[in-house]
N, C-alpha and C positions, 0 to 999 in steps of 0.2 A: 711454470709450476707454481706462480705466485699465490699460496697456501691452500694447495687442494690437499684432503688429508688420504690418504691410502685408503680403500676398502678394511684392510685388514683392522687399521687403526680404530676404526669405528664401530668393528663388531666387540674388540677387547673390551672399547674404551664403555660399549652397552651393554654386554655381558657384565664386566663389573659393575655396574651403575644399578642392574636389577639382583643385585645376591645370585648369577646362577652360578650353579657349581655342577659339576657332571654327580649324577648318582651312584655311590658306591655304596649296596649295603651291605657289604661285609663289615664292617664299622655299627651296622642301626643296634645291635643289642649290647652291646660293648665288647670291648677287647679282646677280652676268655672265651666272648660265643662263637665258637667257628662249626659247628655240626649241629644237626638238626634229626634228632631219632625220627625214623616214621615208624609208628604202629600198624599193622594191616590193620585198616577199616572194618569194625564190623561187619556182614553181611547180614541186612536185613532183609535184603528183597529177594525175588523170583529168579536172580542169574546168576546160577555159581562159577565161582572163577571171579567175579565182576570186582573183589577186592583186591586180587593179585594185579588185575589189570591195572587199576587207581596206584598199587603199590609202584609197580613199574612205570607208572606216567611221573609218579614224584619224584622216585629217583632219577630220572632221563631229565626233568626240568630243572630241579633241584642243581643236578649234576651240570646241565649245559648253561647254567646262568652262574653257577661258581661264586655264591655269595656263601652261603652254607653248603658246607660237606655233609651231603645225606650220607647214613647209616642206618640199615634196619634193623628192629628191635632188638637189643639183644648181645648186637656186636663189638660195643665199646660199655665201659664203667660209667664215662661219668660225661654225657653230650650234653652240651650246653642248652639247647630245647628240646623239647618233645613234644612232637603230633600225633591224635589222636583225632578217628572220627567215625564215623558209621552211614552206613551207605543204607536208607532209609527206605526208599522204591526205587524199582527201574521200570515203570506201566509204561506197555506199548498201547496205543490208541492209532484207526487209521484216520488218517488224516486226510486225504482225497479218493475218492470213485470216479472209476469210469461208466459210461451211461448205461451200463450193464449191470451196476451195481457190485461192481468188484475192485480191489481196497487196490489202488494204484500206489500212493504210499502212505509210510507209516510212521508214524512220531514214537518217539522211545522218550519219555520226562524221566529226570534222576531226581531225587529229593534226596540231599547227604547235609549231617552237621560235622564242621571239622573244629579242632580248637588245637592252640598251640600254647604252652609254658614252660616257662622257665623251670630247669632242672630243680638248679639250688632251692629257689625261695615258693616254688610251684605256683608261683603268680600268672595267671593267665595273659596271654602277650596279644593272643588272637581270637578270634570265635565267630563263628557264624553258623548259627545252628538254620535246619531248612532251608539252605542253601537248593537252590534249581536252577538246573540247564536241561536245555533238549536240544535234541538231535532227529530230524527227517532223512528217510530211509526209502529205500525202490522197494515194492512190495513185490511177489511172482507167483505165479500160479505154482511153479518147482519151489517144493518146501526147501530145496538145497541152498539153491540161490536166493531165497527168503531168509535164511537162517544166516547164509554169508555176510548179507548185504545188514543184518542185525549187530552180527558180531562186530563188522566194518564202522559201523555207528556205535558200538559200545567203545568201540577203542578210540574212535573221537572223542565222544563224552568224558574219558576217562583223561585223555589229552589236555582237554578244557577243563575240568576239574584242577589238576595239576597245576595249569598256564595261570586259573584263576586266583588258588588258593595263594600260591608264591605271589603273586601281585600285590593283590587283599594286606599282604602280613606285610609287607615291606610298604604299602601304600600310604602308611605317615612317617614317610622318611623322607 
């Protein structure tokens, strides 16, 4: 064993050598901030319902990553941030044909601005206005199964909205 160093020894000894530290943002706004109001989103666009949906993607992401306690509008005095945003289009466009000329599938584009600030001093923390995602969808000749396969794709979109927004905010930490 004449000076082999342990595995283990070497990851500690390069972990500390590079400043890494595991990420905890419950800590990034300081000490007092532990909840994060959401406002329902605007609804600008053509799909109603489409801001409840975004509202429940935040709380579910908000909630499963437990850095902020989401609270929607309303429910507490005095939460240390607050989000605001508006959901700007949801245009469906098809996006492929089959050689018949008929919409095989279809793209759904979201265009939303969100922003986040601080309770107390109302200093903006976050923003991204014209924010865009899309989502491809199975088109059918059954308006039912067309409309499902829509819905199935707005509640992605609204997923990824959520996954991205919490990322985006904690992303200079």
């Amino acid at each position: 064993t004449g000076g082999a160093i342990a595995p283990s020894a070497v990851r500690l000894t390069a972990r500390g050598a590079c400043g890494h530290r595991p990420l905890d943002g419950r800590a990034a706004f300081g000490p007092d901030v532990r909840t994060i109001e959401l406002y329902a989103f605007e609804n600008a666009s053509r799909e109603p319902g489409f801001e409840q949906q975004v509202a429940d993607a935040m709380v579910e992401e908000f909630a499963r990553r437990s850095w902020l306690e989401p609270v929607l509008q309303g429910q507490i005095a005095s939460p240390g941030l607050i989000m605001t945003g508006r959901l700007r289009s949801a245009d469906v466009r098809s996006n492929s044909y089959s050689a018949g000329g008929l919409a095989l599938e279809q793209r759904i584009e979201v265009s939303f601005d969100v922003s986040v600030r601080e309770r107390e001093s109302g200093k903006v923390v976050y923003r991204h206005p014209d924010f865009r995602l899309r989502e491809v969808f199975q088109s059918s000749a059954d308006p039912q199964v067309s409309a499902s396969n829509k819905e199935q794709a707005l509640r992605r979109v609204a997923s990824s909205i959520a996954e991205r927004v919490h990322d985006e905010l904690f992303q200079k930490f």
